[in-house]
N, C-alpha and C positions, 0 to 999 in steps of 0.2 A: 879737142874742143877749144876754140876762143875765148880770150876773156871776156868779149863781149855776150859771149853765150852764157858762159859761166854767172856771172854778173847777175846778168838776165835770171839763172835759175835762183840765184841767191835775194835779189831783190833789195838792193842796199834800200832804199826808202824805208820798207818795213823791220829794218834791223835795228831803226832808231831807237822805237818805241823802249822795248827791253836794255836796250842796253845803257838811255839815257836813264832808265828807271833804277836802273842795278845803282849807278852813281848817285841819283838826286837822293835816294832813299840811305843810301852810306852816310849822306850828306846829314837825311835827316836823323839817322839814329845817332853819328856824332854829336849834332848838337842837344838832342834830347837829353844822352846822357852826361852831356856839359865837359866835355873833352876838348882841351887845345885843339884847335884845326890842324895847325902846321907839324906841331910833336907827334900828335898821336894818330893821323889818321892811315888805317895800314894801307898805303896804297901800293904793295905786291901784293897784298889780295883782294884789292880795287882792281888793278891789271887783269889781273887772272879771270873775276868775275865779270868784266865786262868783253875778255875775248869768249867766256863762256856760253854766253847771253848772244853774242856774234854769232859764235858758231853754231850753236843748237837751233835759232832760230833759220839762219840758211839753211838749214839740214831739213827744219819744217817745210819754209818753201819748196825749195827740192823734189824732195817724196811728193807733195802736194800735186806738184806740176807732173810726177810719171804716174799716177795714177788717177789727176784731173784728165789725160790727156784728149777722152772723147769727147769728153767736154770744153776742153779750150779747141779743138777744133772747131767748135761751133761760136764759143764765146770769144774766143781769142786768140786767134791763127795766126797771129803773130811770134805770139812767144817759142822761146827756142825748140822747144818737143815737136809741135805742130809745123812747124816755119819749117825742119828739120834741121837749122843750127847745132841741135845739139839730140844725141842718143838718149830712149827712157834708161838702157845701163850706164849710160856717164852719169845719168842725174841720180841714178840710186846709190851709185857709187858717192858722187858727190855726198850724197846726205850722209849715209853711213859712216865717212871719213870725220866731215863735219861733227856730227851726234856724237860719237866717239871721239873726237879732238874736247868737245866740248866737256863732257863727263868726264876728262884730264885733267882739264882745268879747273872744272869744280871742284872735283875730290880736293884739290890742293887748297881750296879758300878755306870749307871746312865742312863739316857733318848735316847740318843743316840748309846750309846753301845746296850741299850739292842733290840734298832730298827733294830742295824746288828745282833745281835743273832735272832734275830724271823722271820728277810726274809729268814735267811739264814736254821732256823728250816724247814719255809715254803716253801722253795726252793727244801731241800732235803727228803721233803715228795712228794712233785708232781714228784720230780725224779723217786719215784720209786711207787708209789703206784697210783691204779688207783682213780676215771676216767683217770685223766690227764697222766699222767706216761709219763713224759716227756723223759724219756731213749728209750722207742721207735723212736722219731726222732731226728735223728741226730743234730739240729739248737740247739731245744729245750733241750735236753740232755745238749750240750756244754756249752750253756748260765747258766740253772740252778748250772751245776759244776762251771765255770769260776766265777760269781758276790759272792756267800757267801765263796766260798777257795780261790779265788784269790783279786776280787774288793775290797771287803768288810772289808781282813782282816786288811790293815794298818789305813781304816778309822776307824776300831773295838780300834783296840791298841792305835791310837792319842787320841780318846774320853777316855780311861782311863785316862790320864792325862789332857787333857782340851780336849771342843768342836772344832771340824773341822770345824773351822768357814772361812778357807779361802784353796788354791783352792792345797795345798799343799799334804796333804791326800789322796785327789783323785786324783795328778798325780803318788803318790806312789803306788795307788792300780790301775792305768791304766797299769802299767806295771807289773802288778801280774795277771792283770785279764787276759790279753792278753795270756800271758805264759801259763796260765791253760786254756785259750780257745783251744787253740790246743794242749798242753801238754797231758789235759784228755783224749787223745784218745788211748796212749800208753796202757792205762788200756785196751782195746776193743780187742788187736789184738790176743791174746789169746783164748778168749771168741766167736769165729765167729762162730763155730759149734751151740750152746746152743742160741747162738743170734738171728740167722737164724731161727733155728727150731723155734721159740717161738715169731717172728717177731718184733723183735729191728732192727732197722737200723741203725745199726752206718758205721761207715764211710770205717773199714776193710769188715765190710759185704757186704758194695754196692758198694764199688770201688776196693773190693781186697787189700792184703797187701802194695803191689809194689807201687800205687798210694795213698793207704794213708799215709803211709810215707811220700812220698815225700810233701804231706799237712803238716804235724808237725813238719817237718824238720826246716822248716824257723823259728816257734813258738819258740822254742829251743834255740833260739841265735837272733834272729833283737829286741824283745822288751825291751831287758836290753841296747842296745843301746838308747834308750830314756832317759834313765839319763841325760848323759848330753842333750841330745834335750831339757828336758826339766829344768835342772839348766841355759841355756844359754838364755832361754824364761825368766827365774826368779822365774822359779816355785818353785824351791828346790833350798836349803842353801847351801848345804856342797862349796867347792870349786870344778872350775871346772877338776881341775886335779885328785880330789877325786872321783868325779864322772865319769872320765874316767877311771881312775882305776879298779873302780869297775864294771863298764858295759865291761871293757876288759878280766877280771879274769871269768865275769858270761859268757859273752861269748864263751869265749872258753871253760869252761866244757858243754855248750850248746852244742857247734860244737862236744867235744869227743862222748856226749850223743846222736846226730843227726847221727854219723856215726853207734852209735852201732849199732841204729834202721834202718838204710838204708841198713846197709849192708846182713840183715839177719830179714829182718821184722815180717817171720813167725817164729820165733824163741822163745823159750820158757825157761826158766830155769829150771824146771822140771814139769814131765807132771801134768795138771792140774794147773800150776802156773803161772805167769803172764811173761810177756817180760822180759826181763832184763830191758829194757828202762825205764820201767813205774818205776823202784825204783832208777836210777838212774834220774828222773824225778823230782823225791819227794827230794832227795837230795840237788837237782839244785835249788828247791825251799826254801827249808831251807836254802841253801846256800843263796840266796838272802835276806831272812829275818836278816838271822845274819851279812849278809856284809854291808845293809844297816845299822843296828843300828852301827855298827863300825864304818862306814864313817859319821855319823853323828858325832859320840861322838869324833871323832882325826880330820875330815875334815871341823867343820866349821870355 
């Protein structure tokens, strides 16, 4: 197989998300809990967690792509399975090596990191593989994207640094997971032909573009207003002017990102490729990761 192929199965663009998450989130649990940056931050298990988060996620792509495959023949006859670049046994292979590289690595950060890497292993195997294949329905598809990309990731990243032992973490990853509960759909609206034909039901397939929009629209921009909801509860440190800050800035590329997608929801970037939304989606989401660990490290 090529690297080019390789690549292709792994998906560098999509490996950012988790992985910049695993860091911003180390980032923010050092300073929450008021730790030197330069002494004390353990970066051999920064290292470790962020090849983990590499690899399990390629592993996801991967599987994805050998058992998308009748359907990227219809959605995306580019990519290496379809194209025939590359075998559905290199790409299972691949996964498996990756999955299992990754669940190495995790073990080695610690107990509870690697209990997010292995739902989240487990998560993005029932996504796509049967029996369960949870991408056929729609609840079940959203849920297994949203808790291991979205929930999972800030409690992944604070366990680098110490245990999430208190209820901080998880209101950082209530607002990541929510985002990606509806955000994952922008991936789908592209995909309704190949969808259809092969019986996925996502949410462009069984409500039409027009109406699922208007579902992810809201996703896009209300859940980053929970910042301050929930700095003003006590949940999170920073101040709350920091935290308004920052739910104001995510917000409104949410709202640019909400229009792109309202305005033209069957709309493609080119053929066979995804929305424009869905990469300006992943954006939006990076952007959160990295604005949080800023308003931690200037806002508390």
């Amino acid at each position: 197989m090529r690297v080019q192929a390789l690549l292709a199965l792994a998906r560098p663009f999509t490996l950012l998300a988790p992985a910049v998450g695993v860091v911003a989130y180390a980032f923010v649990a050092h300073a929450a809990l008021h730790t030197d940056l330069q002494n004390s931050l353990p970066w051999g298990r920064l290292t470790l967690a962020v090849a983990a988060a590499l690899l399990v996620t390629a592993a996801s792509n991967a599987w994805n792509q050998v058992y998308d495959l009748a359907l990227d023949r219809i959605n995306k006859p580019h990519r290496p399975l379809p194209s025939g670049a590359a075998t559905p046994k290199q790409a299972l292979v691949l996964g498996h090596v990756c999955a299992l590289s990754g669940l190495v690595c995790a073990f080695f950060v610690g107990p509870t990191f690697f209990a997010c890497v292995a739902c989240g292993v487990f998560a993005t195997w029932i996504y796509s593989a049967p029996p369960l294949r949870t991408k056929r329905h729609p609840v079940g598809a959203l849920l297994t994207i949203a808790i291991p990309r979205g929930l999972l990731v800030p409690v992944a990243g604070w366990a680098v640094v110490a245990e999430p032992a208190t209820v901080e973490p998880w209101a950082l990853g209530a607002v990541s997971g929510l985002f990606v509960l509806g955000a994952a759909v922008t991936k789908d609206f592209a995909d309704v032909q190949g969808d259809t034909a092969h019986g996925c039901r996502t949410l462009p397939a069984l409500w039409g573009a027009q109406r699922a929009a208007r579902f992810v629209a809201p996703f896009l921009v209300l859940p980053f207003l929970l910042y301050p909801v929930f700095g003003s509860l006590g949940w999170l440190q920073p101040s709350m002017t920091s935290l308004w800050t920052l739910a104001a800035v995510l917000s409104f590329m949410g709202v640019l990102t909400a229009v792109a997608l309202l305005r033209d929801p069957e709309g493609m970037r080119k053929r066979g490729g995804n929305h424009p939304a869905w990469a300006l989606m992943y954006l939006l989401l990076l952007g959160a990761h990295i604005g949080c660990a800023i308003t931690y490290r200037l806002g508390m």
